[in-house]
ZAMARGU-4260 file (C-alpha; in steps of 0.2 Angstrom, whole numbers, plus 5000, padded with zeros to 4 digits):
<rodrens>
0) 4882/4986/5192 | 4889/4977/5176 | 4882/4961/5179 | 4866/4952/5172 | 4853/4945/5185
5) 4844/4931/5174 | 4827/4935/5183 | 4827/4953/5179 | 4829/4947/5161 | 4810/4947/5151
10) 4806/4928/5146 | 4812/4924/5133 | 4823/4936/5128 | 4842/4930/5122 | 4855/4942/5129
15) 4870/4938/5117 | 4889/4946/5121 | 4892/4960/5108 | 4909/4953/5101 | 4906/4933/5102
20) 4888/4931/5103 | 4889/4920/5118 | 4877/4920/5132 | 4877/4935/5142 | 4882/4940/5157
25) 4887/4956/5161 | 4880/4974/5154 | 4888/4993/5148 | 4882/5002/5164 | 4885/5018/5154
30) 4870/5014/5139 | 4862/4998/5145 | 4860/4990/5130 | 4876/4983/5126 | 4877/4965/5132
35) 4895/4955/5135 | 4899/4936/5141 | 4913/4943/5151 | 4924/4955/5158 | 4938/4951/5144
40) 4928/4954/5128 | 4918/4970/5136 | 4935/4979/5140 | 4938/4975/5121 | 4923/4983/5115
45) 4926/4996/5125 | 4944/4999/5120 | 4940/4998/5100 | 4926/5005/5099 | 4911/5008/5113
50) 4919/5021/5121 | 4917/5033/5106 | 4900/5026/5102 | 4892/5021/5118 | 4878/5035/5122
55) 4873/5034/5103 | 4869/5018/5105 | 4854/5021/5116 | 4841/5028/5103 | 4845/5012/5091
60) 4842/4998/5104 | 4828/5006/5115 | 4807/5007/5109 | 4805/5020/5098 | 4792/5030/5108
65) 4773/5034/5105 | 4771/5045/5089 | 4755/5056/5086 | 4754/5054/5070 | 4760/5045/5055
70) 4771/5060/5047 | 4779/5062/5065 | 4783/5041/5064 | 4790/5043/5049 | 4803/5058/5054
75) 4807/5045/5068 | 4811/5031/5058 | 4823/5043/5044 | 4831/5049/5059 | 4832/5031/5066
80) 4840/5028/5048 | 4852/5044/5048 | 4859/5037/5066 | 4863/5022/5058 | 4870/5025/5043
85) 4882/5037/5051 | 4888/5025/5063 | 4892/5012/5050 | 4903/5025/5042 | 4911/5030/5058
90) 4913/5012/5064 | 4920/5007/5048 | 4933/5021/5046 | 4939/5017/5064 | 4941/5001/5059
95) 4949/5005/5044 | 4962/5015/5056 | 4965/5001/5067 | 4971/4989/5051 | 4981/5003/5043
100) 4991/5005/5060 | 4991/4986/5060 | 4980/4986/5077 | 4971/4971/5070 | 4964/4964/5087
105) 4957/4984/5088 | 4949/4982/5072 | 4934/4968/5076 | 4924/4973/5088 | 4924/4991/5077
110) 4920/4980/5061 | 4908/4970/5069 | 4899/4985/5074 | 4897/4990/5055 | 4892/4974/5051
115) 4879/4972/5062 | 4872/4990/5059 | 4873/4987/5041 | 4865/4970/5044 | 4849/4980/5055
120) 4849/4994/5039 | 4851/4983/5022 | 4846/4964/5027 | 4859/4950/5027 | 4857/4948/5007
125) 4865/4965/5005 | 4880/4972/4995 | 4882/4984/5010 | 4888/4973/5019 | 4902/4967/5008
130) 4915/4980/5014 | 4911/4974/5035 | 4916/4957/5028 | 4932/4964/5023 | 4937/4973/5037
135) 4934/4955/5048 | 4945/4947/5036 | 4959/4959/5033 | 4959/4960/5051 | 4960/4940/5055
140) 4972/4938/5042 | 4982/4950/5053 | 4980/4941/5067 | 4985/4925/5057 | 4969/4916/5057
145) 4968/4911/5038 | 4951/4901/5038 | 4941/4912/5047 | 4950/4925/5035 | 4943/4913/5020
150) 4926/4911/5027 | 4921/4931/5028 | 4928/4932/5011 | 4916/4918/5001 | 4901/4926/5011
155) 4910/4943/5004 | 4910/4934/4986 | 4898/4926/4989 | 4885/4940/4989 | 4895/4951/4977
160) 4892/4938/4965 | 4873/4938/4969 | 4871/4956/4968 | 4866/4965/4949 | 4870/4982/4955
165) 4890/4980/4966 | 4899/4994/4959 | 4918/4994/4954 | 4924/5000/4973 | 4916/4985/4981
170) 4925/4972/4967 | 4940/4983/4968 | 4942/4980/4988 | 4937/4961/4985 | 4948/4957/4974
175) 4961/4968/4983 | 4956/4957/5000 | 4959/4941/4992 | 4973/4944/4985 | 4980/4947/5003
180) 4974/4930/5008 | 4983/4923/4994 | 5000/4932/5000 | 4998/4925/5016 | 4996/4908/5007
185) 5009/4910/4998 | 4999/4907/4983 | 5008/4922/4973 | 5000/4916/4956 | 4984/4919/4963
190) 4987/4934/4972 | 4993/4942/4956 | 4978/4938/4947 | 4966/4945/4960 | 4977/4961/4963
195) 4976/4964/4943 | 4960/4963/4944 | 4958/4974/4961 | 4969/4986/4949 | 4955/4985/4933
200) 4941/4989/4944 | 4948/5003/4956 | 4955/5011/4939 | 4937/5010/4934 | 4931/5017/4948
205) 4945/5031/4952 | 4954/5031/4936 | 4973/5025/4936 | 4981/5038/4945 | 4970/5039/4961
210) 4974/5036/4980 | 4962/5025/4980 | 4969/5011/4964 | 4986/5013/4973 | 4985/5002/4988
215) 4986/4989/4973 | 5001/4991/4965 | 5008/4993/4983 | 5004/4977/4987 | 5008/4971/4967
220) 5025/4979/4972 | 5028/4969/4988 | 5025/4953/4979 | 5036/4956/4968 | 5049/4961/4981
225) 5048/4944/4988 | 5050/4933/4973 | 5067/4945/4970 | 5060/4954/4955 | 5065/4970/4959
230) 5064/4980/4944 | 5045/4975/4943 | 5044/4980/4961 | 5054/4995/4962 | 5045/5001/4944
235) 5027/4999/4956 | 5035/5005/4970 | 5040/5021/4959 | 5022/5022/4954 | 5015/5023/4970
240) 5027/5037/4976 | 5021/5048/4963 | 5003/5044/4964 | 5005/5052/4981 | 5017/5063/4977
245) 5005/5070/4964 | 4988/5070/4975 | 4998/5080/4991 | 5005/5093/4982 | 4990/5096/4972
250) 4979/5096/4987 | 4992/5109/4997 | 4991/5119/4978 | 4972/5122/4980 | 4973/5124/4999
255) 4985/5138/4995 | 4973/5146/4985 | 4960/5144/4998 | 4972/5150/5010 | 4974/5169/4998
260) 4955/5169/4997 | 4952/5167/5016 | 4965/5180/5022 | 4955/5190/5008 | 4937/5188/5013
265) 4936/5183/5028 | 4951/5188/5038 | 4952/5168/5046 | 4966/5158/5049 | 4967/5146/5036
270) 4971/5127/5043 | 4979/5115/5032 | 4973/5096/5030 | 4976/5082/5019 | 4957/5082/5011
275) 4959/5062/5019 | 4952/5055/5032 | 4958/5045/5050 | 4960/5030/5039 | 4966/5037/5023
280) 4981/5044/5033 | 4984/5029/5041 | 4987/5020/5024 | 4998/5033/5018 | 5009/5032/5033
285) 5009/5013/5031 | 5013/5014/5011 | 5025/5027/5013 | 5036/5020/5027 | 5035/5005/5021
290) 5042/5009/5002 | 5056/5020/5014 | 5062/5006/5021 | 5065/4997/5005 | 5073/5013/4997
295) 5085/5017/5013 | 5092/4998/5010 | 5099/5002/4992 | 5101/5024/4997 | 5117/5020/4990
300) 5111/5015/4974 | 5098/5026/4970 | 5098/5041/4984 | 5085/5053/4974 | 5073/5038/4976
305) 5075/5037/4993 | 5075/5058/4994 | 5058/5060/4984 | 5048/5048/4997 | 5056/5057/5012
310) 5048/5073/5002 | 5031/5066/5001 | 5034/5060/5020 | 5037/5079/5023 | 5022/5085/5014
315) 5008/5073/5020 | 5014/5077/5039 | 5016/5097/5037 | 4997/5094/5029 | 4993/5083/5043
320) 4999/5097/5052 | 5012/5087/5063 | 5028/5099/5060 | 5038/5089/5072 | 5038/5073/5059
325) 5036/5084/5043 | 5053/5091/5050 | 5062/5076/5055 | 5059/5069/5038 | 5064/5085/5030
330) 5082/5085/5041 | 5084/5066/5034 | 5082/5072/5016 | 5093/5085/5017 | 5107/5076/5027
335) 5105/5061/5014 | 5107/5073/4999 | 5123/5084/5006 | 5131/5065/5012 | 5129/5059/4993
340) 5134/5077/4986 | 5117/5079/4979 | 5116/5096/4966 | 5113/5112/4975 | 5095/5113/4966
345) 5089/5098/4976 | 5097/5104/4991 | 5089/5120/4990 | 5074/5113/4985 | 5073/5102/5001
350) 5077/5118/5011 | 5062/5126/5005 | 5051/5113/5011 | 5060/5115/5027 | 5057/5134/5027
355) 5039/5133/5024 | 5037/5122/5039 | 5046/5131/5050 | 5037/5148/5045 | 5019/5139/5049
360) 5013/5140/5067 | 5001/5124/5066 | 4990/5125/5081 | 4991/5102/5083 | 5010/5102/5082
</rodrens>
């Protein structure tokens, strides 16, 4: 039974819904501590989120139970403390997911999981929570709700700017956030300034040729794209595709390595990933596409450009260990660099991408 009987409820205790915090009325007959004002926002939950989390919820929201003795309470509560802390991670990185894939409506309940977890962990005056308050905005600005966007992100600032100890990652993604809202203001002046500054702190945190500092010349570049400076944006552009052109193929350099030793040691077969995870994939996909389709509309002009981000397309999905789409993009090279008359060492050098993924038997393909 899903719905709430208001006598059965202990006086004076609020049941609020999980996604809104209205009144509620209806209840998770799976874990029976998940509260929901309606049917609408409960298959929500469900769909983004409770599904995955539903039976780990029961430990956090129930009475911890007698303890004998203090050192026994005190394993209880760190365990209590372990729970939690991974499910802000997992709920974060789902929601990360969701964003990247452009799901944005996905991405609350999953982001408002973290924030409340983060909230029961930290306190409401905490840093910690500065990365939940991005998530809720990046997601409403998705879904083309600008103030509720502005108000997560002042309560982001706000307790950045209160905090003595927020590290360069967390400025990095606020400044990165707000230069979004910005974009979707069309306030490009700002947007650049908060973007440079996203670039300053993420280069402080990850250097200037991490993963991590380019999400903000991508979105540098897409500026300015828009205002038709196109040699700025395909220079960023350019810079993007060889961050991650670099970090794949050094990643697949070490995994072969790895690969030598395990066939060595142990006798295993070796599997390869992309050393990201649900969500950093989900962002290269995004990037990548994204700079593909900009490329394939000038191919005539500048082919090998085009040519080198179908590459990286090639390698990230043969170390994602999708063959199918490391193949396709791999065809789409080729074809592209015998229609233009390419030299034979980039023909031949795009082959041998396609024979090394062809020669792998990837058991997800």
């Amino acid at each position: 039974m899903n719905v709430i009987y208001p006598l059965a409820v202990p006086k004076g205790r609020r049941l609020c819904c999980e996604v809104c915090e209205a009144p509620a009325e209806r209840v998770c007959a799976a874990c029976t501590v998940t509260y929901y004002c309606g049917v609408v926002h409960q298959k929500a939950d469900w769909d983004s989120i409770h599904e995955k989390i539903c039976q780990l919820l029961i430990p956090l929201r129930t009475s911890m139970p007698f303890y004998n003795s203090e050192e026994e309470r005190q394993h209880g509560l760190q365990q209590l403390r372990q729970r939690q802390k991974y499910l802000i991670e997992f709920c974060y990185t789902v929601a990360q997911k969701y964003l990247f894939e452009g799901k944005h409506e996905d991405a609350v309940p999953a982001a408002l999981h973290s924030l409340r977890f983060r909230v029961n962990l930290y306190g409401l005056s905490s840093v910690e929570l500065v990365p939940a308050y991005l998530l809720l905005a990046e997601a409403s600005l998705g879904l083309g709700r600008i103030i509720q966007a502005e108000e997560y992100l002042f309560q982001a600032q706000w307790t950045v700017l209160k905090s003595t100890d927020c590290s360069n990652a967390t400025h990095s993604l606020l400044h990165r956030n707000l230069g979004l809202l910005y974009i979707a203001k069309k306030n490009y002046e700002e947007a650049r300034y908060h973007l440079a500054n996203d670039i300053y702190f993420a280069s402080c945190a990850f250097g200037t040729e991490d993963i991590r500092t380019s999400g903000g010349y991508f979105h540098l570049a897409n500026i300015f794209y828009d205002l038709k400076k196109l040699d700025l944006a395909d220079t960023l552009y350019t810079k993007v595709s060889e961050i991650w052109d670099a970090y794949l193929n050094n990643h697949y350099q070490v995994l072969s390595q790895a690969h030598t030793q395990q066939m060595d040691l142990l006798g295993k077969l070796f599997e390869n990933d992309t050393g990201l995870d649900e969500a950093q994939e989900a962002e290269a996909i995004r990037i990548l596409t994204s700079i593909l389709k900009i490329r394939e509309s000038t191919a005539d002009k500048a082919p090998q450009k085009t040519i080198f981000v179908l590459k990286i397309l090639v390698m990230l999905y043969y170390l994602m260990m999708n063959s199918s789409k490391a193949q396709e993009y791999g065809m789409r090279a080729l074809n592209l660099a015998e229609e233009q008359q390419l030299d034979v060492h980039e023909q031949s050098t795009i082959r041998e991408l396609l024979s090394l993924i062809s020669t792998e038997d990837h058991p997800n393909t």
